[in-house]
C-alpha positions, 0 to 999 in steps of 0.5 A: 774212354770212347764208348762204342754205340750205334743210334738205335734203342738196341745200342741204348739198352745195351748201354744201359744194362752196362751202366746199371751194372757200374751203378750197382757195383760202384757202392760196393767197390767203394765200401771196399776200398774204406774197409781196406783203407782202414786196414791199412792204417790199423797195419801201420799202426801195428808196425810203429807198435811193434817197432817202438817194442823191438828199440824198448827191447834192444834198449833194456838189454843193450846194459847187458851186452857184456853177459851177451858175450858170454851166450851161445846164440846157436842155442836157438832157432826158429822152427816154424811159422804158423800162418792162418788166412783170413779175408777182410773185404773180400782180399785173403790177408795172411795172419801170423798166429805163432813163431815156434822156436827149437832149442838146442840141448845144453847143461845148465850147470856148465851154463850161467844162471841167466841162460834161460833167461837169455834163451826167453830173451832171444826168443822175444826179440826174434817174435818182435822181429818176426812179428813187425817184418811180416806186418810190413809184408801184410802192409804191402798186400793190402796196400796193393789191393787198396791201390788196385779197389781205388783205380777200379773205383775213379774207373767207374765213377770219373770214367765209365759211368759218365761215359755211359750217361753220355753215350744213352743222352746222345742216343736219346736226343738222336731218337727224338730229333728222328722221331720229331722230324718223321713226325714233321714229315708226316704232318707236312705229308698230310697237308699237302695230300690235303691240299691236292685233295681240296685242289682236286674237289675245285677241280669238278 
């Protein structure tokens, strides 16, 4: 990244303050992104959880699949989702507090026995799949914030920040080259007046 700067102190301490302001936030920039790291990882976690529940699920009630048959899924739907927003580093995450589900109306003595049981069923799978399908959804989000806090970080830490120091040294080296040679100048200055002052007394 090309910094643009003039060789004078105003240039400098505007690249300074520029700098200090990167150097401040850069701790905090990457505390967020281990903090979203983890969220990530804990999101991943939860999903294989909840994945590995829902094939223990299908798995023991595979064995009924002849009862199955028999069962009106129509009974039931899902009615709502219950959401709640929290922040984690300062990203506002969705958090899925409860599935609310609506049963239709039926006789229990038309019905098998198990109906209510297949209905508390039901319910289980669909919440399990509810539950990991929007873990994914929240993966994604933080995943994409991570990815976002880590451009921002390496933009600061491998760019901007040594961009800075290099332009505030270049300027700092020009100042002082300028200020040696006026300073050389001077003094060569001085010796010839001295000279001509000395010239002038042989003189008389």
């Amino acid at each position: 990244m090309a910094i643009k700067f003039q060789y004078n102190k105003t240039s400098r301490q505007q690249l300074e303050k520029q700098l200090a302001v990167r150097e401040r936030a850069l701790p905090t920039l990457q505390n967020k992104e281990t903090a979203l790291r983890m969220e990530v990882k804990k999101a991943k976690d939860e999903i294989d959880t909840l994945e590995k529940e829902l094939e223990a699920q299908v798995q023991s009630y595979h064995k009924m699949m002849g009862m199955w048959m028999e069962f009106d899924s129509s009974l039931i739907r899902v009615k709502d989702v219950h959401l709640s927003k929290k922040k984690i580093a300062g990203v506002l995450i969705p958090i899925l507090d409860r599935v609310e589900f609506e049963l239709r109306p039926f006789s229990l003595f038309n019905r098998p026995k198990w109906f209510l049981d297949g209905v508390k069923t039901l319910e289980s799978l669909a919440e399990t799949g509810i539950r990991r399908d929007f873990h994914i959804i929240r993966l994604n989000r933080i995943e994409y914030a991570r990815k976002k806090t880590t451009q921002k970080v390496n933009l600061f830490e491998k760019v901007q920040i040594p961009g800075y120091q290099e332009a505030i040294l270049k300027i700092k080296r020009y100042l002082e080259d300028e200020e040696n040679l006026s300073k050389s100048s001077q003094k060569i200055m001085r010796t010839h007046q001295e000279q001509r002052r000395k010239e002038g007394e042989g003189i008389w």
